[in-house]
N, C-alpha and C positions, 0 to 999 in steps of 0.2 A: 230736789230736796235741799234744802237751806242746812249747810253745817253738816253733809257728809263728805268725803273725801274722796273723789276718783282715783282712780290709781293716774292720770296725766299728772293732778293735782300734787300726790303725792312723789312723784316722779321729780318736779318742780322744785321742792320742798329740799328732797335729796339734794339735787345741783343747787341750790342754793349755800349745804353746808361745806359745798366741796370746791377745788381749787385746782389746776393744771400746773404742773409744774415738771417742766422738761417733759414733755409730751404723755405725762400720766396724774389722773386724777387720786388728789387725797380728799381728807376730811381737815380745816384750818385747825380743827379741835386737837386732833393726833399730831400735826404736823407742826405746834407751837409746842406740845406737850414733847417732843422728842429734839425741839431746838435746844428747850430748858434744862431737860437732862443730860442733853451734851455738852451744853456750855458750863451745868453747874460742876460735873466730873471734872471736865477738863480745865478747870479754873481751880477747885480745889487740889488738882494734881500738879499743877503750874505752880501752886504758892505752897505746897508741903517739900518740894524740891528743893535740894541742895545751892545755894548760890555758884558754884561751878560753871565756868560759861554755857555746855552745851545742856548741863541736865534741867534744867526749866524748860527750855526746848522739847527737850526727848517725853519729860513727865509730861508737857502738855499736850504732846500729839499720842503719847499713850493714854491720857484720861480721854481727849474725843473718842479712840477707836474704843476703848469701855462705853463710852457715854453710848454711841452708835449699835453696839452690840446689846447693852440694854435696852436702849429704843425698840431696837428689832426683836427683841423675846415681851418689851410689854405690849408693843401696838402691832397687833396681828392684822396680813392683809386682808383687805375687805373683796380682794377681787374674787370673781368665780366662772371657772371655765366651763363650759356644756360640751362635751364629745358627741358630734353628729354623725353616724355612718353615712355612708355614701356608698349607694350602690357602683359596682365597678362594671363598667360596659361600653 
């Protein structure tokens, strides 16, 4: 049938939106959308900072771990585990 979809097909489809990075698979979609909110934190914390030598430093690596800690409450993992018994014998 012309213009249904197999599940191989749509299998295909999946790994096409998705990317490896350090030995695990995301989505480019999530994984650009959590670069932006980290960099936009941690640039706005960098430039509301004190001119004092270290504190532009200290605000920008506390706006990335905000920026990372939002990432991770708005882009939920997509992975999912199946628990198989296993007869013991």
């Amino acid at each position: 049938m012309k213009g249904t979809k197999t599940p191989d097909s749509l299998h295909k489809k999946e790994q096409g939106e998705n990317i490896e990075v350090w030995a695990d698979v995301v989505k480019i979609k999530d994984l650009m959308l959590a670069m932006v909110i980290t960099t936009v934190v941690a640039l706005v914390a960098y430039f509301i900072a004190p001119s004092e030598a270290p504190m532009p430093l200290i605000f920008g690596l506390v706006g990335a771990l905000i920026g990372f800690i939002i990432s991770s409450i708005l882009i939920q993992p997509k992975r999912q585990f199946k628990e198989i018994e296993r007869e013991e014998g």
